[in-house]
C-alpha positions as YAML, in Angstrom:
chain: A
units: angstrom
residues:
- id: 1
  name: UNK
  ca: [3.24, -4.14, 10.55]
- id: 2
  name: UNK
  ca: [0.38, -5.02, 13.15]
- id: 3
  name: UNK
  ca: [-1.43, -8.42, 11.35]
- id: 4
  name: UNK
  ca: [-4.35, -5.80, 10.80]
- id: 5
  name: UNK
  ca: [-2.53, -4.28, 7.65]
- id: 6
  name: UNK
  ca: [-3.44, -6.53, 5.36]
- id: 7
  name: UNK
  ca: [-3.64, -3.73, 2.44]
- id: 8
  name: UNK
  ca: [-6.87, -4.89, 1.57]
- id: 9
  name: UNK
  ca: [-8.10, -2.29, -1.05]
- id: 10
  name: UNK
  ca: [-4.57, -1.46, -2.28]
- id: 11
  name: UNK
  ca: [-2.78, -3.16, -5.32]
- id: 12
  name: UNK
  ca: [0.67, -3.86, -4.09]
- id: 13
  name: UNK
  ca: [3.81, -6.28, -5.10]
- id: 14
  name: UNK
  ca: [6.09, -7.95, -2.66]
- id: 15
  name: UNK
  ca: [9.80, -8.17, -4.09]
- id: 16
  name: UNK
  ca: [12.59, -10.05, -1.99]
- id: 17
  name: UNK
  ca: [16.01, -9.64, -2.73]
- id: 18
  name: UNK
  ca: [19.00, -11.57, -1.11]
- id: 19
  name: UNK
  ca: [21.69, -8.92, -0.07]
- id: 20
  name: UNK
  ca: [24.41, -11.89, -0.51]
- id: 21
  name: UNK
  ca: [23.83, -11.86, -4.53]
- id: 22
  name: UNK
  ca: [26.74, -9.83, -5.87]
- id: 23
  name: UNK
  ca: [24.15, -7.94, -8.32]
- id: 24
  name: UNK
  ca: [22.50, -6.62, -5.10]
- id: 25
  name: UNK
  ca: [25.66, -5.67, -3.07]
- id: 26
  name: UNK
  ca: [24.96, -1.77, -4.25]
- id: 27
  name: UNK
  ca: [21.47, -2.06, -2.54]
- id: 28
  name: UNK
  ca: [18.20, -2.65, -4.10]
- id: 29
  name: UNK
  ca: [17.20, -2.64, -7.59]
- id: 30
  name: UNK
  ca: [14.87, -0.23, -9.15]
- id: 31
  name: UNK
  ca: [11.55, -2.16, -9.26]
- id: 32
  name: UNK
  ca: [9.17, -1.14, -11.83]
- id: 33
  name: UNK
  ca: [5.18, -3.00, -12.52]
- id: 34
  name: UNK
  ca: [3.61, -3.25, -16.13]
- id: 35
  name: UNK
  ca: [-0.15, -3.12, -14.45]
- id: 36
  name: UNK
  ca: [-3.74, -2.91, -15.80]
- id: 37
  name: UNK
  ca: [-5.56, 0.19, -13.84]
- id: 38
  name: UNK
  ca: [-8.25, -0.09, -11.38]
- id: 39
  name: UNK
  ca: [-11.61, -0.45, -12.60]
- id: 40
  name: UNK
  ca: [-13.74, 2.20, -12.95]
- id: 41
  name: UNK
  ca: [-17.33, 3.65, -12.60]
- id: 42
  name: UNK
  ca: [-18.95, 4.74, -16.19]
- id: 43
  name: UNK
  ca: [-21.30, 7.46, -15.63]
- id: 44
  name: UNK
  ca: [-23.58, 6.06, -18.56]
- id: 45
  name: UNK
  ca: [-24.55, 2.45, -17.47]
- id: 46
  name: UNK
  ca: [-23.86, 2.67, -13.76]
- id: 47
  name: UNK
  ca: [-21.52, -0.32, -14.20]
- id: 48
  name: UNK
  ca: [-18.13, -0.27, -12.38]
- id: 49
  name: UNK
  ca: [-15.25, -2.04, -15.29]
- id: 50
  name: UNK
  ca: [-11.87, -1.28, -16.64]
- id: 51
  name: UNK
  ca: [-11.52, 1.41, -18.91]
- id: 52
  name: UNK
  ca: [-8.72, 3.57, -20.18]
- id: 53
  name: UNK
  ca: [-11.13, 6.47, -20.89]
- id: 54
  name: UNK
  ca: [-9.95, 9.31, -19.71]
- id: 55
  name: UNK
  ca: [-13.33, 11.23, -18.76]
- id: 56
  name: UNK
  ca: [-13.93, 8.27, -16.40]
- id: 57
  name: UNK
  ca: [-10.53, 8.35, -14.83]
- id: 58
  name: UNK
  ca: [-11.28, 12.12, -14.20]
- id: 59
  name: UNK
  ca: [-14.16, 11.41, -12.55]
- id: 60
  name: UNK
  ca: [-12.57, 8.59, -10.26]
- id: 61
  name: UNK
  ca: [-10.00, 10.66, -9.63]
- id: 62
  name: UNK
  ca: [-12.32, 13.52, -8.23]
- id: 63
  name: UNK
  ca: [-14.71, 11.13, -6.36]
- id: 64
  name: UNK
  ca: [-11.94, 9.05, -5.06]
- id: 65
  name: UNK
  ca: [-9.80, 9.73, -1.85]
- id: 66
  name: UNK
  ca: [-6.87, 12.12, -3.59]
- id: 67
  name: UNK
  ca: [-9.96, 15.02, -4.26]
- id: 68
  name: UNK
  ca: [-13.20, 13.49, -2.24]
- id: 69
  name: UNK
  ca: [-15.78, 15.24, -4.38]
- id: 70
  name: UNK
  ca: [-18.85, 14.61, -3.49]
- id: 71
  name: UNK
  ca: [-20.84, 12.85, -6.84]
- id: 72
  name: UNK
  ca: [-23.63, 15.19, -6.47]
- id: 73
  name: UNK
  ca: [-21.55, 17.57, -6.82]
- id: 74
  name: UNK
  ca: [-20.34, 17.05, -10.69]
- id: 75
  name: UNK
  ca: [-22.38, 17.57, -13.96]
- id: 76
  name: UNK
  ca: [-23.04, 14.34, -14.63]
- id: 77
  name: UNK
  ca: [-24.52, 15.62, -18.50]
- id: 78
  name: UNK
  ca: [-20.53, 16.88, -19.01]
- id: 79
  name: UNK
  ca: [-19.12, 13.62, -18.27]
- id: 80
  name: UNK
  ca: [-21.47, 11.84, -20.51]
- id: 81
  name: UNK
  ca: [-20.87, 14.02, -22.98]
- id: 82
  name: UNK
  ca: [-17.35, 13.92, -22.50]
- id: 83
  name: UNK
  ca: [-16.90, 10.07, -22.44]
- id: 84
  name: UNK
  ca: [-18.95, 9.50, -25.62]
- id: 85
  name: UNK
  ca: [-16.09, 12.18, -27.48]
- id: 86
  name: UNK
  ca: [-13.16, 9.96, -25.73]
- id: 87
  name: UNK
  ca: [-14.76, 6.56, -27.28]
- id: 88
  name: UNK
  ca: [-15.10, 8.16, -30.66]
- id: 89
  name: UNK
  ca: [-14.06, 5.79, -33.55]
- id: 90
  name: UNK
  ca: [-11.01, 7.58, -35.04]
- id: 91
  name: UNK
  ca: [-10.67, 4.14, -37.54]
- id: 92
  name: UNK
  ca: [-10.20, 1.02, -37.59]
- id: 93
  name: UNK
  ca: [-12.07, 0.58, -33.72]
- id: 94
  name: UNK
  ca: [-9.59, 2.91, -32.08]
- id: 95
  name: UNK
  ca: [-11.09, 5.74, -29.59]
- id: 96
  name: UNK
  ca: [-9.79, 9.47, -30.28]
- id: 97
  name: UNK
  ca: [-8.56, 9.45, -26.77]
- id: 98
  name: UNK
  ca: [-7.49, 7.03, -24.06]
- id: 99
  name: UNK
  ca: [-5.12, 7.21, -21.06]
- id: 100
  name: UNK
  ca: [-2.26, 5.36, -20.72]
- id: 101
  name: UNK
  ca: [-0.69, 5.31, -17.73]
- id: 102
  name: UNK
  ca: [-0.65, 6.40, -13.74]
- id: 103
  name: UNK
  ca: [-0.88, 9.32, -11.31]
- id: 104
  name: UNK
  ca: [1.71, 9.45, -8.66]
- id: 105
  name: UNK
  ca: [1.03, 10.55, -5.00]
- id: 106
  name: UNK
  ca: [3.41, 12.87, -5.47]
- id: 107
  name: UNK
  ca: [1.68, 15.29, -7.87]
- id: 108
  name: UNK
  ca: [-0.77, 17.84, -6.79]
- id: 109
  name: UNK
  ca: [-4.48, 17.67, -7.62]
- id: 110
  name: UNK
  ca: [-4.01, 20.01, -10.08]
- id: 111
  name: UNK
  ca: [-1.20, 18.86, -11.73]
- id: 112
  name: UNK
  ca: [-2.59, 15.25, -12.37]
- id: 113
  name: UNK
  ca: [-6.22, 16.83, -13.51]
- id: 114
  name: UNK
  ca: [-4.31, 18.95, -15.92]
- id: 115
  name: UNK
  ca: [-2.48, 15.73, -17.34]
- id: 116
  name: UNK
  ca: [-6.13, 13.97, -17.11]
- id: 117
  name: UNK
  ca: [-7.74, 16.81, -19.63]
- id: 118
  name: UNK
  ca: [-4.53, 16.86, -22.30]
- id: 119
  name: UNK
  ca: [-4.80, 13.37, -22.88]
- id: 120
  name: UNK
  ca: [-8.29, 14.23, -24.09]
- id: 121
  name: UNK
  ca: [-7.22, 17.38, -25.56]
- id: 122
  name: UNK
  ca: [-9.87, 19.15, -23.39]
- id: 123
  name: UNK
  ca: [-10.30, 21.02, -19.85]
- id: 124
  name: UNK
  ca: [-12.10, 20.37, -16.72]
- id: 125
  name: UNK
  ca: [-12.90, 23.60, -14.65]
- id: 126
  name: UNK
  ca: [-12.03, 23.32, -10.87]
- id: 127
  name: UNK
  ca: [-15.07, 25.89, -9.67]
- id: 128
  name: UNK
  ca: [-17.48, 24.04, -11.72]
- id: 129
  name: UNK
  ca: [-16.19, 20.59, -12.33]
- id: 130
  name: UNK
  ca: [-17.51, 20.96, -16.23]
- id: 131
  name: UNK
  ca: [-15.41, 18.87, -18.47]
- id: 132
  name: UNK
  ca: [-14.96, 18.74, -22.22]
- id: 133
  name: UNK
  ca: [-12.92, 16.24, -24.51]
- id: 134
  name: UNK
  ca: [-11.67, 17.84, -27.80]
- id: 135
  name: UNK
  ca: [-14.35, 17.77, -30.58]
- id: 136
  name: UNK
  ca: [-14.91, 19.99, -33.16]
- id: 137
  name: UNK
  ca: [-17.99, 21.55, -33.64]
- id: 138
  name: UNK
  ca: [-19.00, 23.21, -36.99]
- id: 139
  name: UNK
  ca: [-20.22, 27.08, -36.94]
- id: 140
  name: UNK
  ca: [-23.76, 27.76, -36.44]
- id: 141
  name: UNK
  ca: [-24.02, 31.29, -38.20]
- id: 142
  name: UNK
  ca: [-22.16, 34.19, -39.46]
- id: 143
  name: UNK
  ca: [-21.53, 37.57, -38.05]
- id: 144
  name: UNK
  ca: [-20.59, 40.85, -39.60]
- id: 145
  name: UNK
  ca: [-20.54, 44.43, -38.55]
- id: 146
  name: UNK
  ca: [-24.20, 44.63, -38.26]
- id: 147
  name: UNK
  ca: [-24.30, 42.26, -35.36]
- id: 148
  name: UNK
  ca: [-21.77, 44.71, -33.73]
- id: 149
  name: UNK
  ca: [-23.38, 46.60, -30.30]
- id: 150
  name: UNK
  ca: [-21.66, 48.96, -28.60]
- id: 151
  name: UNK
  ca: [-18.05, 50.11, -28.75]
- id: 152
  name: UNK
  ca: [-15.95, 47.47, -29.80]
- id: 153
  name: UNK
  ca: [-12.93, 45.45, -27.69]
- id: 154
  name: UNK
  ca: [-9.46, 44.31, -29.13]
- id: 155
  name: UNK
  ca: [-8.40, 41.35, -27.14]
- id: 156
  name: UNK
  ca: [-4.47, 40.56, -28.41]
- id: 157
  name: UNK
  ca: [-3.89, 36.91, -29.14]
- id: 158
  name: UNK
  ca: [-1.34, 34.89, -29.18]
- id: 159
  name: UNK
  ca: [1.95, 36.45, -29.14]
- id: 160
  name: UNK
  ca: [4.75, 36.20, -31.74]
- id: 161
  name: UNK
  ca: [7.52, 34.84, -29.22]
- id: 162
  name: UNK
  ca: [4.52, 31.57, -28.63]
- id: 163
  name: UNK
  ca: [3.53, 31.01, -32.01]
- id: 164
  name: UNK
  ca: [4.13, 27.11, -32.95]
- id: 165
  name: UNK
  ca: [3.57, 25.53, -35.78]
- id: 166
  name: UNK
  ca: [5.30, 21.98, -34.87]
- id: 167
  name: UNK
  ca: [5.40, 20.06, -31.85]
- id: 168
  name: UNK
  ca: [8.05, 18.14, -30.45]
- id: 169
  name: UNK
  ca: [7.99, 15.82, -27.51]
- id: 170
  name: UNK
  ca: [8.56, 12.49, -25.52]
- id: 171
  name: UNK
  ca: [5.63, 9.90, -25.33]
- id: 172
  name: UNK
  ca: [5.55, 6.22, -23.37]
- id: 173
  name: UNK
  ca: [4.56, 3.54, -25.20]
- id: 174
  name: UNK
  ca: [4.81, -0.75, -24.88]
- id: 175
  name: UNK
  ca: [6.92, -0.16, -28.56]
- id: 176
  name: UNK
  ca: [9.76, 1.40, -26.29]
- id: 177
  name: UNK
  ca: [9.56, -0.68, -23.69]
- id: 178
  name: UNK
  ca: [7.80, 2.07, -21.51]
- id: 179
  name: UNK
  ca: [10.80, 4.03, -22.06]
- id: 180
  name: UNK
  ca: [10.25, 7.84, -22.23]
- id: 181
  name: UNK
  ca: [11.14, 8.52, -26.14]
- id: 182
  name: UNK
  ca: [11.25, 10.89, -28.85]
- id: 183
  name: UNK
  ca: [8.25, 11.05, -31.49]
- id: 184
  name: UNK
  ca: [8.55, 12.11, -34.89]
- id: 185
  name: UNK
  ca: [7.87, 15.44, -34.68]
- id: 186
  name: UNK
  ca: [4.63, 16.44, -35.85]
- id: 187
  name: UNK
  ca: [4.42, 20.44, -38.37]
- id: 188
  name: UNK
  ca: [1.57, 21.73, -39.90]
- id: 189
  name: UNK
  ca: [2.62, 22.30, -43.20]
- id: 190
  name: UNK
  ca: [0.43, 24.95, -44.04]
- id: 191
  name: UNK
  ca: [1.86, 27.18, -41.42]
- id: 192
  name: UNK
  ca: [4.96, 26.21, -41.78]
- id: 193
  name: UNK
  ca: [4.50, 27.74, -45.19]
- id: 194
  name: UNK
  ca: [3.06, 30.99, -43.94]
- id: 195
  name: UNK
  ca: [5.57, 31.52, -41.50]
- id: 196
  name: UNK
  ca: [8.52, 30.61, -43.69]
- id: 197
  name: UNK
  ca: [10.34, 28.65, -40.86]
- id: 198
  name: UNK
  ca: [9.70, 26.10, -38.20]
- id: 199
  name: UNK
  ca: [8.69, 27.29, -35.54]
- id: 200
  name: UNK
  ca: [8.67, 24.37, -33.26]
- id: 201
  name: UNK
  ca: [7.10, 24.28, -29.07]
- id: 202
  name: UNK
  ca: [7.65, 20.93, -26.85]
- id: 203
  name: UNK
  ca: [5.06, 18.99, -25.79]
- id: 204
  name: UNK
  ca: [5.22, 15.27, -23.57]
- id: 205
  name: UNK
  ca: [2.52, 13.35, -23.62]
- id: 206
  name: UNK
  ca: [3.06, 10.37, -21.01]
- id: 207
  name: UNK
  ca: [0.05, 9.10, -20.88]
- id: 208
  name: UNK
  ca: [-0.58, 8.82, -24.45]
- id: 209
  name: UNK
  ca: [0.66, 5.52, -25.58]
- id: 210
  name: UNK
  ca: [0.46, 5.46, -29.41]
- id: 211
  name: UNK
  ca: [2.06, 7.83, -31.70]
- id: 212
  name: UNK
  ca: [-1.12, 8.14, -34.09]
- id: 213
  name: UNK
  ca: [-2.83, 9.82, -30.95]
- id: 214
  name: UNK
  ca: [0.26, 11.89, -29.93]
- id: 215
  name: UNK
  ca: [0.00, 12.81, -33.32]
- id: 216
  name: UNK
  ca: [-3.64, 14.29, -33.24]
- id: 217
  name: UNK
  ca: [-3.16, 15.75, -29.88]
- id: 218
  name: UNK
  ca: [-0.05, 17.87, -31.19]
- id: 219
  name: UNK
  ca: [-2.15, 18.91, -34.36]
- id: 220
  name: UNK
  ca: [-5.33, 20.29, -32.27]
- id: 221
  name: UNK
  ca: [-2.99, 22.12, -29.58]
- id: 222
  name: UNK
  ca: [-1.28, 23.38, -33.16]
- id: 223
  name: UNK
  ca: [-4.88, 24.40, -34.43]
- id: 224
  name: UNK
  ca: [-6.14, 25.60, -31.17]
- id: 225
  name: UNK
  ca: [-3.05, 28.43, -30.29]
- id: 226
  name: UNK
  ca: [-3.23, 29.51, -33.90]
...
């Protein structure tokens, strides 16, 4: 390298290893870094600090170098919004959602937005750029057949073959060592009931650290298809 690459910008890690040792005589190890993630800009206060929110990293992630939106372009209202669900205090001081991990150069744009949004058991549209974190929001009024106009539409839902009502999966998590693991599988007992079997779907979650949120995540995808 020229003495111009000086990788200022870039968080890197030099690792030297001496060929001679007899641990190294099949080649190089397999070098992995327990790192805290870049800091990032919070669309509320205008400050730039760490955070593990995951409406913030989507926003980095579109505004930084891997999609180059331009600011201007996003709803800045939806990513308010959106960050204020995230921090939610699900007890005890923990937020409903975080993420927990990093997004490797070789996944598409897509791919690494669509890991962004289940973390926060929401969406973010790529026409629009709206995003949403996973709240619930109670009713605001009843209809019957008298608010019917015009002929009326049958859309089919969810088919039989894709009705869940347990998740299964793999998380990552400092308890395993960050070690891709089995969770306890989480079942809705209600429709477990009404179904009269498990009925069980798989679902990873790696960049949901704690099993309390992989947890609530499988139970509102559980909710949501049914």
């Amino acid at each position: 390298w020229p003495a111009t690459s000086v990788l200022r910008g870039f968080a890197y890690t030099v690792v030297t290893v001496d060929i001679n040792q007899p641990e190294f005589q099949g080649g190089p190890p397999s070098v992995e870094v327990l790192l805290k993630g870049k800091k990032l800009y919070d669309v509320r206060t205008g400050l730039t600090v760490w955070s593990n929110n995951p409406a913030l990293v989507a926003y980095d992630y579109l505004t930084g170098p891997c999609c180059n939106v331009d600011p201007a372009d996003l709803p800045l209202a939806d990513f308010i919004a959106a960050t204020n669900v995230c921090e939610t205090d699900m007890g005890g001081g923990v937020p409903t959602y975080t993420f927990n991990g990093a997004i490797t150069s070789d996944e598409s744009q897509a791919q690494a937005l669509e890991k962004i949004a289940q973390s926060m058991a929401g969406g973010i549209v790529s026409t629009t750029w709206s995003i949403w974190a996973g709240k619930y929001t109670a009713p605001v009024m009843a209809l019957d057949q008298s608010d019917i106009a015009g002929s009326i539409a049958i859309t089919p839902g969810v088919s039989d073959a894709d009705v869940f009502n347990g998740v299964k999966g793999q998380y990552i998590s400092p308890e395993t060592g960050y070690v891709a693991t089995d969770f306890t599988p989480y079942a809705a007992a209600a429709y477990v009931i009404a179904d009269g079997k498990y009925l069980w779907t798989n679902i990873d979650f790696p960049y949901t650290h704690e099993v309390q949120r992989v947890h609530n995540l499988a139970r509102i995808f559980t909710e949501d298809q049914r």
